[in-house]
C-alpha positions, -999 to +999 in steps of 0.1 A: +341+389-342+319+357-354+319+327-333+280+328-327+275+294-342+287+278-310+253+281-290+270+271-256+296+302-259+286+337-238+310+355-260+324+355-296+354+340-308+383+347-335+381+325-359+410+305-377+407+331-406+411+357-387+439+344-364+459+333-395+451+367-410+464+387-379+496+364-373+503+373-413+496+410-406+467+408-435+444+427-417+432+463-422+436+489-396+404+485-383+402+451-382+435+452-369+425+475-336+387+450-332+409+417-330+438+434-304+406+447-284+394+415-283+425+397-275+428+418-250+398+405-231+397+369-242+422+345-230+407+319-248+415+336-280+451+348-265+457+311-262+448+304-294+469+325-309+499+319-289+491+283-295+492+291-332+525+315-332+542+288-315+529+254-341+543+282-367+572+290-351+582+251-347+574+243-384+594+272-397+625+252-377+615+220-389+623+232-425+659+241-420+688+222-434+720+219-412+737+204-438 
């Protein structure tokens, strides 16, 4: 995981690629298990993508026609 640019953060950080790439099961098998690892010990992250999943889920809705 790359987040290193961030000089105030003790750990490293998903980034939006690889959020995006993980909620649209683009990733490979070992990148794959390296971002569940990592979600498992990074609540920051956990949000994130939670956070994400959730703006997506809303926008799919948003796009439906009751008519």
């Amino acid at each position: 995981m790359t987040g290193g640019n961030n000089i105030f953060s003790k750990t490293d950080h998903l980034t939006t690629e690889q959020i995006l790439n993980y909620l649209g099961k683009s990733l490979s098998r070992q990148e794959l298990h390296e971002v569940e690892n990592h979600l498992a010990d990074c609540e920051l992250c956990s949000d994130a993508v939670e956070d994400r999943k959730s703006t997506r889920l809303n926008s799919s809705h948003a796009n439906i026609s009751y008519a």
